[in-house]
C-alpha positions as CSV (number, residue, x, y, z in Angstrom):
1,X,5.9,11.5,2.9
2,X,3.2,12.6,5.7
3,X,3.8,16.2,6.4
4,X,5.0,16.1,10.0
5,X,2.8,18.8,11.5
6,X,0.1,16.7,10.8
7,X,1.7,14.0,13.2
8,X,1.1,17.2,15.9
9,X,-2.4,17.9,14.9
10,X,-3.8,14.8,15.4
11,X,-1.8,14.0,18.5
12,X,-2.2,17.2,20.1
13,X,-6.4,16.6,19.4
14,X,-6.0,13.5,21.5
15,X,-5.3,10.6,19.3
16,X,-2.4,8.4,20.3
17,X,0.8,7.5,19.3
18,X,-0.6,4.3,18.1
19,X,-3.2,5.0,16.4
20,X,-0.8,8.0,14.6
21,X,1.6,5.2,13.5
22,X,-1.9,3.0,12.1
23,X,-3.4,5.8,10.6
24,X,-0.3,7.5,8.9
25,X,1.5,4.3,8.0
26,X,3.9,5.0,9.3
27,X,6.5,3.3,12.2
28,X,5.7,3.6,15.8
29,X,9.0,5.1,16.8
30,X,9.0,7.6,14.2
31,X,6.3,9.2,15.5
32,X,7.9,9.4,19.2
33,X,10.7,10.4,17.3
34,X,9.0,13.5,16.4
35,X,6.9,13.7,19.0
36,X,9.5,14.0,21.6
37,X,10.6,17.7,21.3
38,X,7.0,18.6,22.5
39,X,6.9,16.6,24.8
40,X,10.3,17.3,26.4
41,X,9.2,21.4,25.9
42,X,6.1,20.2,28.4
43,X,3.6,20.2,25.8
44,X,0.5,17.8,26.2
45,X,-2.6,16.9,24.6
46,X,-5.2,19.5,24.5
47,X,-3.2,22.2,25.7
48,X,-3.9,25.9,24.6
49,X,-4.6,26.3,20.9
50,X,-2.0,25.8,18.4
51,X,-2.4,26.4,15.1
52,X,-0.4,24.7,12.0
53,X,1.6,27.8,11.0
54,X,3.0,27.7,14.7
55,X,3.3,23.7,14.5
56,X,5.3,24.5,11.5
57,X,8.0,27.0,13.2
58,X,8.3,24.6,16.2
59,X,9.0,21.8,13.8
60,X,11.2,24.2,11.4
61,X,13.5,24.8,15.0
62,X,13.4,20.8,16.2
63,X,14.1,19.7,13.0
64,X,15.4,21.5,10.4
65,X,16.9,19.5,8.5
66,X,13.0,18.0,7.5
67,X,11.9,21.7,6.5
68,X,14.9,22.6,4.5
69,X,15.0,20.2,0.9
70,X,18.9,20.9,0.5
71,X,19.9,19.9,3.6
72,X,18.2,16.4,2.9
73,X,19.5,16.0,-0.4
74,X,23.3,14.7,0.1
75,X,24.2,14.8,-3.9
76,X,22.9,18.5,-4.4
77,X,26.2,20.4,-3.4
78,X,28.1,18.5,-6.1
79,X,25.6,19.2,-8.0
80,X,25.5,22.6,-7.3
81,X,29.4,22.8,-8.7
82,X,28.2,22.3,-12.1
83,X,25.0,25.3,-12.2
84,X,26.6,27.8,-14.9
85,X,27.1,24.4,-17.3
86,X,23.7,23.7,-16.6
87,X,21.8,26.6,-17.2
88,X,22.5,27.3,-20.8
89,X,21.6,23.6,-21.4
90,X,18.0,24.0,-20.1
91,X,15.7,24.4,-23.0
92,X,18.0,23.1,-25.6
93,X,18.4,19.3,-24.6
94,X,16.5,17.1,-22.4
95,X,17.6,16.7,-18.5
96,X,18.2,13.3,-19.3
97,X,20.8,14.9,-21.9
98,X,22.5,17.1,-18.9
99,X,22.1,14.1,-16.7
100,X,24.7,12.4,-19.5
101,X,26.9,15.1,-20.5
102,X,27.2,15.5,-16.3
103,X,28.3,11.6,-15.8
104,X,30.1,11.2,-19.5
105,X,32.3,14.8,-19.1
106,X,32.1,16.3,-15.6
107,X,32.6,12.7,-14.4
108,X,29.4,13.5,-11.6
109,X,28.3,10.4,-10.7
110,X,25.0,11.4,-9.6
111,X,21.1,9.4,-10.2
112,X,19.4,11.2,-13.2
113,X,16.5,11.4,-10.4
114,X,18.8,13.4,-8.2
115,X,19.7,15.7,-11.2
116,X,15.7,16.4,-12.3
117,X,15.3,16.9,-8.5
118,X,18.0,19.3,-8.2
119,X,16.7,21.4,-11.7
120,X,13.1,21.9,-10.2
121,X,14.3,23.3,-7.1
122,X,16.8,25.0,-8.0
123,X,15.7,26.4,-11.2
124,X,12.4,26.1,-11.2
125,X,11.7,29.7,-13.8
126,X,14.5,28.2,-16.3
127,X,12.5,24.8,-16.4
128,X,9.0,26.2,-16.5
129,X,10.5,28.4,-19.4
130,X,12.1,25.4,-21.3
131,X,8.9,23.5,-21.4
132,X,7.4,22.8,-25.1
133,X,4.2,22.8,-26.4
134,X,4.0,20.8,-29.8
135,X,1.0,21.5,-31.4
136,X,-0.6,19.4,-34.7
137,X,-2.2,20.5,-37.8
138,X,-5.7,21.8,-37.3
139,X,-8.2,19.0,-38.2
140,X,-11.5,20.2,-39.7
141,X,-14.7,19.3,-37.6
142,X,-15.7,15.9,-38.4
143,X,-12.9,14.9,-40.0
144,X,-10.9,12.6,-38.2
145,X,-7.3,12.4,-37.5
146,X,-4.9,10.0,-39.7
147,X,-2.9,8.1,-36.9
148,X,-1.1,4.7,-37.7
149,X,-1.5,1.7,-35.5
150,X,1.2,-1.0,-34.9
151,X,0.4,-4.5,-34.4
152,X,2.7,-6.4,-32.1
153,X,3.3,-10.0,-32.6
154,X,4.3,-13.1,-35.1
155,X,3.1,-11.1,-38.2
156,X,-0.1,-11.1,-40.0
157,X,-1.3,-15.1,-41.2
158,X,-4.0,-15.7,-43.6
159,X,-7.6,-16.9,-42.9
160,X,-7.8,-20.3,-44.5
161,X,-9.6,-19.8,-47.9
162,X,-10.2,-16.4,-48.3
163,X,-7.0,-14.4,-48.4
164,X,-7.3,-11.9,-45.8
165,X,-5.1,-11.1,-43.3
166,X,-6.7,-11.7,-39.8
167,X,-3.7,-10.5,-37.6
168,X,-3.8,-13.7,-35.7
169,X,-1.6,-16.5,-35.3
């Protein structure tokens, strides 16, 4: 998603809504969309200096609902609901694990992409804290590494005549 005050910096240097749209990739109207609360406060191209922080209040009051996550995120407050089941769960099983025990008991019937979405913002300490570092034995220098490889396919066939294996059918 293109952060919106950067729709205002580059119109309010002069480009137009056009080339905005072009540039961003994004649809014609939505930038009038977003443009329109500057314009209808009398602002213009080139005016007095603004600078993104105050770009990012005026856009905060016109629309809020683009600098506040939650209010975007329509599955969130029935999320919310279930926060004290959650939070013991963080660290012990996988979000994936929550996302099931959520759908299979609590009968949420919420995407597991709304439920990882929800855990970062809303506990973003528990998850940093849950995250695990496996690490392997310490291999000497210049030894390498046992690993095993898997070949995918009919099998192994032999060469004609010699009795290896060649891997290839």
């Amino acid at each position: 998603m293109v952060d919106i005050t950067e729709i205002y910096i580059h119109w309010y240097e002069g480009r137009s809504k056009g080339a905005l749209a072009v540039s961003l990739g994004m649809d014609g109207k939505t930038v009038r969309k977003y443009l329109a609360p500057a314009e209808a406060a009398g602002m213009s191209p080139g005016g007095p200096p603004v600078s993104e922080a105050d770009w990012a209040e005026l856009i905060k009051d016109w629309f809020p609902q683009a600098a506040d996550k939650r209010l975007r995120q329509v599955t969130w407050p029935e999320i919310d609901k279930h926060l004290e089941y959650i939070k013991p769960l963080l660290g012990t099983v996988t979000v994936s694990t929550i996302h099931q025990r959520l759908c299979d008991e609590r009968k949420l019937h919420v995407s597991l992409a709304a439920v990882r979405r929800w855990v970062h913002a809303t506990l973003p300490e528990e998850v940093s804290s849950s995250q695990v570092t496996v690490l392997r034995d310490e291999v000497e220098p210049g030894r390498k590494h046992r690993s095993t490889t898997v070949s995918w396919g009919s099998g192994p066939t032999r060469a004609p005549g010699n009795g290896t294996e060649s891997g290839r059918s």
